[in-house]
N, C-alpha and C positions, 0 to 999 in steps of 0.2 A: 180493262185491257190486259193482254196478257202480259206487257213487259211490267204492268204495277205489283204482278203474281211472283211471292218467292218461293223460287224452286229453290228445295234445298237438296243436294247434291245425293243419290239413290247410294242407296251400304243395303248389301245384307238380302238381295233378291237377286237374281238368278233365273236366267231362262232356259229351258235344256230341250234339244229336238234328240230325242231317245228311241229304238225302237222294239219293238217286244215282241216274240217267237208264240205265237196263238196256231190252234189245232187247224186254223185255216191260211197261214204264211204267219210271215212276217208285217208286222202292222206299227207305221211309226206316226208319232205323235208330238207336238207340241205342252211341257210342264212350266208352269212357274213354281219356285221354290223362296221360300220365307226362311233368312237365316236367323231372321232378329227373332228379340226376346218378348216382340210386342206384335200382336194380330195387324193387319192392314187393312182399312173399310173402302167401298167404292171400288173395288178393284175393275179400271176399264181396260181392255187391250185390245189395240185394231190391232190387224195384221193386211199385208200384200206382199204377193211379189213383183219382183221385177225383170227386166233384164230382156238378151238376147240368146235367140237359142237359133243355129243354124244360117246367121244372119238377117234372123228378124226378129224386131222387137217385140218384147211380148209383157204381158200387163195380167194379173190375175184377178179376182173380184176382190173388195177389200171388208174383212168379216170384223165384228166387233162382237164383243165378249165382256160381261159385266160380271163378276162377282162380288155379294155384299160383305162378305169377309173373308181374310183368307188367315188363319191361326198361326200362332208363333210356331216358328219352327214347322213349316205344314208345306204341303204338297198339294197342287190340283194341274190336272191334265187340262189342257184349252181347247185343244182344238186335237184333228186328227190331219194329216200332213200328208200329200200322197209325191214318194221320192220322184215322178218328173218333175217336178218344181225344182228340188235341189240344184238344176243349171241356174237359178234364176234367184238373184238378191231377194231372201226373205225376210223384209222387215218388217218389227213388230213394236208397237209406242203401248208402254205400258205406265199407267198412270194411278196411283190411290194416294189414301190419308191414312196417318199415323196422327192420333187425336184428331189439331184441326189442320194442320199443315200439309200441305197437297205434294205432293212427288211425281215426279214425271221424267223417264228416261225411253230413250229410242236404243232399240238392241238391232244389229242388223247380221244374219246369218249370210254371209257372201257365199256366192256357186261354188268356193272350191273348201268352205268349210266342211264338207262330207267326203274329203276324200279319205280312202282308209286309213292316214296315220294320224290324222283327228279323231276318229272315231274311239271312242275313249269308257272304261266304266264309270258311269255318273253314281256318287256312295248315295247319293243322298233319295233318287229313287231306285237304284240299285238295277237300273239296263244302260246299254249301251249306248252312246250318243254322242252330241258335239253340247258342249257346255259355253252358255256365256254369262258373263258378270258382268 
């Protein structure tokens, strides 16, 4: 059962919706970022959106994304994000292991996280975007 499972409180990851200037537009995407000192295994991440746009509600498909590790200190891109969604609560549950202890934290980008005075340089992949911890 999941209440006998300890979660122990997420340090040191980071989720970042970035987007980058390619010969064919602009093209934004979804990174996780590993600050710790130690790799992460199992790495699972659903994602959906949510929300209401124009006064209807609206629902997106929900994707799931597996990686078997993800390096100290390391970067991988998830997904690719297409900005109509940005109306729309995009949340993302990401969950892995450090040895054998399992971590599991919900990051939620709200619709008005993208508006331009959010929009911010993320160092750690070096484009622009909305950062969460």
């Amino acid at each position: 059962m999941k209440k006998d499972i300890d979660f122990s409180p997420v340090t040191g990851v980071k989720l970042a919706i970035a987007k980058e200037e390619t010969a064919t537009g602009t093209e934004w995407a979804v990174y996780i970022i590993n600050l710790n000192m130690i790799e992460l295994k199992n790495v699972m991440i659903t994602s959906k959106g949510y929300g209401e746009i124009n006064g209807e509600i609206k629902k997106t498909s929900t994707l799931r994304h597996m990686l078997d590790e993800l390096s100290e200190q390391a970067v991988a891109k998830i997904e690719a994000i297409d900005p109509s969604v940005f109306a729309l609560n995009n949340e993302f549950w990401v969950s892995y292991y450090i040895m054998d202890q399992i971590f599991d934290k919900k990051f939620i980008f709200t619709s008005g996280s993208f508006d331009p005075g959010f929009i911010k340089m993320i160092p750690e992949i070096g484009l622009e975007g909305v950062l969460h911890a």
